[in-house]
KEKE-3310 file (N, C-alpha, C; in steps of 0.2 Angstrom, whole numbers, plus 5000, padded with zeros to 4 digits):
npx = (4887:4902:4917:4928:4925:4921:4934:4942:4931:4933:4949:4947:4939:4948:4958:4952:4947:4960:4963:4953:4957:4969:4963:4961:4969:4980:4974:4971:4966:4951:4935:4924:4929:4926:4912:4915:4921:4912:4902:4909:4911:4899:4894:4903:4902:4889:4894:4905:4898:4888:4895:4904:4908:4905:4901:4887:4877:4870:4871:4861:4849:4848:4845:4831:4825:4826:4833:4840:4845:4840:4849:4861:4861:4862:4874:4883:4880:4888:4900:4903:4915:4919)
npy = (4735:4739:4728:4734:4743:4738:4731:4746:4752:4746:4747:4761:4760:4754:4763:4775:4770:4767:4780:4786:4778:4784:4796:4796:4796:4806:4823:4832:4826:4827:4820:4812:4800:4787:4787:4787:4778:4766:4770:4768:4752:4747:4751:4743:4728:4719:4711:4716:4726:4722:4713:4715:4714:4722:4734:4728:4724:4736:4743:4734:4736:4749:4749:4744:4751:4767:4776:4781:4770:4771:4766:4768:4779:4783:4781:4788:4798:4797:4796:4809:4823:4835)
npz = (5171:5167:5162:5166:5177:5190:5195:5196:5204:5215:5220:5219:5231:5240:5241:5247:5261:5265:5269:5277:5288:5289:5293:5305:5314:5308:5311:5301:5291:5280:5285:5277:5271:5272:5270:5255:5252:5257:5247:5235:5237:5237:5223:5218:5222:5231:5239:5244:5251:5259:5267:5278:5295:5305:5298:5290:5294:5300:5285:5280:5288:5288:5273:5275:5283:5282:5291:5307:5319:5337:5345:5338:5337:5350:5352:5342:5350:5362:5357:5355:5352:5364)
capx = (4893:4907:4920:4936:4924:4922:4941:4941:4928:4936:4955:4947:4936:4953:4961:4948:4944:4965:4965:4948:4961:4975:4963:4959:4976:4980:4970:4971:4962:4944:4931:4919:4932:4922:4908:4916:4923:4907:4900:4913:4912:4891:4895:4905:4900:4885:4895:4910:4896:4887:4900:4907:4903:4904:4896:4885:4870:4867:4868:4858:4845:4847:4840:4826:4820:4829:4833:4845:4839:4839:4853:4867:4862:4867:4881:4885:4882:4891:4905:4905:4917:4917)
capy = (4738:4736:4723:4738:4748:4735:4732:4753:4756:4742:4751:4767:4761:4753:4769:4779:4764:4768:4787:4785:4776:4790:4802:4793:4798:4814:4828:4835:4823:4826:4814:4807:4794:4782:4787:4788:4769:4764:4770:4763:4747:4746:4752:4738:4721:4719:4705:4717:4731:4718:4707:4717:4711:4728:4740:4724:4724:4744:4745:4730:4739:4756:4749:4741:4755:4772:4779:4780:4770:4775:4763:4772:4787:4784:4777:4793:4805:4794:4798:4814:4823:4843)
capz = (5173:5161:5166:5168:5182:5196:5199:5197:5210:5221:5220:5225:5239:5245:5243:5253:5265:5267:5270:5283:5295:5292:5296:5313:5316:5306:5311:5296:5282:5283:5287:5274:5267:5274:5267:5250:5253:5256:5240:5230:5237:5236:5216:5216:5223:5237:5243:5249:5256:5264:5268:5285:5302:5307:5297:5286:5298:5299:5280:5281:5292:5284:5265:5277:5288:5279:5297:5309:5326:5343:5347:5334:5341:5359:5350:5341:5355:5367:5356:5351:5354:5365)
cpx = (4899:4912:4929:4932:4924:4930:4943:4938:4932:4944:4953:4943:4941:4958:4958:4946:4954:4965:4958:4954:4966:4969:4960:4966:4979:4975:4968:4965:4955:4941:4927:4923:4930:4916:4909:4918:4918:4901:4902:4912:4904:4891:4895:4902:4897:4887:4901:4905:4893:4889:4903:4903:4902:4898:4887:4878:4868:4866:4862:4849:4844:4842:4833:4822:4826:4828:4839:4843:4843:4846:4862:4865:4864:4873:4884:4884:4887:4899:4907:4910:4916:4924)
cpy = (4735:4733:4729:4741:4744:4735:4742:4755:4752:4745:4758:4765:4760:4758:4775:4776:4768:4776:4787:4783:4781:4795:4800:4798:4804:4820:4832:4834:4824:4819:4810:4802:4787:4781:4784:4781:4765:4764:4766:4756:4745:4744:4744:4730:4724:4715:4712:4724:4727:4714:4708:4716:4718:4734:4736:4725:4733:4745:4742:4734:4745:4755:4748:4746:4761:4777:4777:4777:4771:4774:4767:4777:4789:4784:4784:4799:4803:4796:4805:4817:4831:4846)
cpz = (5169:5166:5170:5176:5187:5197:5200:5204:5216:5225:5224:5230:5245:5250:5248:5259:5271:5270:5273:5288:5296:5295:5303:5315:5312:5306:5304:5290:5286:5281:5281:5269:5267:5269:5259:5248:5251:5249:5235:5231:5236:5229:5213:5213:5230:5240:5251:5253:5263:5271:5277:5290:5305:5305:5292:5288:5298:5292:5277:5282:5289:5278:5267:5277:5288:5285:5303:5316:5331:5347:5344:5337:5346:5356:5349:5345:5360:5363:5353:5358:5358:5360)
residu = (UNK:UNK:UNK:UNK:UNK:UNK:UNK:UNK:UNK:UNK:UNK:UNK:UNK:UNK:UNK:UNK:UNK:UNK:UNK:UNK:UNK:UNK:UNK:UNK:UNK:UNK:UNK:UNK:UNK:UNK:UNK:UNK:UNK:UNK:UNK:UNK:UNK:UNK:UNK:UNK:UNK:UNK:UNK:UNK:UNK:UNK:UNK:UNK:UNK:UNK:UNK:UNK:UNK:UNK:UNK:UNK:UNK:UNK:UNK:UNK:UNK:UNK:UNK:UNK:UNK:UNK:UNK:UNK:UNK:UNK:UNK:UNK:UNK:UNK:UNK:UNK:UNK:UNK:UNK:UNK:UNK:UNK)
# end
């Protein structure tokens, strides 16, 4: 990776990382910014996709066993919304 694209992909995951939390709160911005963060930040460095106590372990667990387990899924119905 050339030395200009890391800092690159790091700016835009912060920028989308940042417009994931508005659109917690503006109705309006659609949702895959998260997603889109996450990419950028993978591109990046494995330290900063790794690195979250939060999402670290399910990415973690997703490279492992490329599925989503039983346990998110409660999780994700548990929150959906009607």
């Amino acid at each position: 990776m050339q030395c200009y694209a890391k800092p690159l992909l790091i700016l835009a995951g912060l920028l989308a990382l940042l417009l994931a939390v508005l659109g917690v709160v503006l109705p309006g911005l659609p949702p895959p910014f998260l997603l889109l963060a996450t990419a950028c930040f993978a591109k990046s460095s494995p330290r900063l996709q790794l690195g979250n106590r939060l999402f670290g372990p399910m990415i973690t667990d997703w490279k492992q066993h490329p599925a989503i387990s039983r346990r998110v899924k409660c999780i994700i119905i548990g929150c959906w919304e009607a």
